[in-house]
C-alpha positions as CSV (number, residue, x, y, z in Angstrom):
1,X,31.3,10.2,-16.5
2,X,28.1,12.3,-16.8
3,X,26.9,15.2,-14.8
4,X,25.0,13.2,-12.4
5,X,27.2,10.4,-11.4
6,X,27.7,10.1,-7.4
7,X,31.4,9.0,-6.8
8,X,31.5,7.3,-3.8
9,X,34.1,8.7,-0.8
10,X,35.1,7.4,2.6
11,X,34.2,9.7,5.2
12,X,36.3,7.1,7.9
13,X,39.6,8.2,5.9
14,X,39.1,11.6,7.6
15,X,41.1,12.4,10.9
16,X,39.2,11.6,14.0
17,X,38.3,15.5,14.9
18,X,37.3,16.0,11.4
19,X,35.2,13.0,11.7
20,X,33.8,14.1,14.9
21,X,32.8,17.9,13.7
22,X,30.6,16.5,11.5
23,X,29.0,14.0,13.2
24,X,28.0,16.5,16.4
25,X,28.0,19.8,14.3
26,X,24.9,19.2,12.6
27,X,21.8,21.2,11.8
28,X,18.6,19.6,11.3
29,X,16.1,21.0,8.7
30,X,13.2,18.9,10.5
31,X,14.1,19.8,14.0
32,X,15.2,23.0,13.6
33,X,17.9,22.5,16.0
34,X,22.0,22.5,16.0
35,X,23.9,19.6,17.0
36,X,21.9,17.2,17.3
37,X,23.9,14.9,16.1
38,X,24.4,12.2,13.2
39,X,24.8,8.7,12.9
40,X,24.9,6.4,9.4
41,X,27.6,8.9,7.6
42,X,27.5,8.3,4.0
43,X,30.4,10.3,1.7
44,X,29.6,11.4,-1.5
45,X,31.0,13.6,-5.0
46,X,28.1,14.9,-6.6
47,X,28.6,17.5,-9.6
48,X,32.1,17.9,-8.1
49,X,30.7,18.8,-4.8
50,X,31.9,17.0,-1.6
51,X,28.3,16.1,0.3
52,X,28.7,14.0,3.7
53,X,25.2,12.7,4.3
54,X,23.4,11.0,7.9
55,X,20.5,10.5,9.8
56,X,19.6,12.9,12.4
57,X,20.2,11.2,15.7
58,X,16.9,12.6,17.3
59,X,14.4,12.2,14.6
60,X,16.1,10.5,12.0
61,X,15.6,12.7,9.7
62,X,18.3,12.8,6.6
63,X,21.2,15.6,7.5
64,X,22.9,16.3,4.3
65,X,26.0,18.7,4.6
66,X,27.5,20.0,1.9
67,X,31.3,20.9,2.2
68,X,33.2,24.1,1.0
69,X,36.7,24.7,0.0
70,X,37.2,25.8,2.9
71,X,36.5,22.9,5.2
72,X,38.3,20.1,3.2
């Protein structure tokens, strides 16, 4: 496996408040606002970093969130 490969993950085997955090605790770059919201969640291992990755639900902007040990 090299360096760059994205390993696919499946953000609906999380537990439904989990789930829920990240879809309405979001920050978007493009709006400059906080929870705004996120739909279309896409997870992802990148470089053995967790990344959970939507669309902002007001502009639609991508929201890409990346996740510390802390919060998985």
């Amino acid at each position: 496996m090299s360096d760059n490969e994205r390993i696919e993950r499946d953000f609906n085997a999380r537990d439904e408040d989990e789930k829920k955090a990240f879809l309405e605790e979001t920050w978007c770059d493009q709006c400059q606002e906080v929870n705004l919201g996120m739909v279309e969640p896409v997870e992802y291992e990148l470089n053995e970093i967790i990344f959970i990755e939507g669309k902002c639900k007001k502009c639609g902007s991508i929201i890409l969130t990346e996740l510390t040990d802390d919060e998985f």
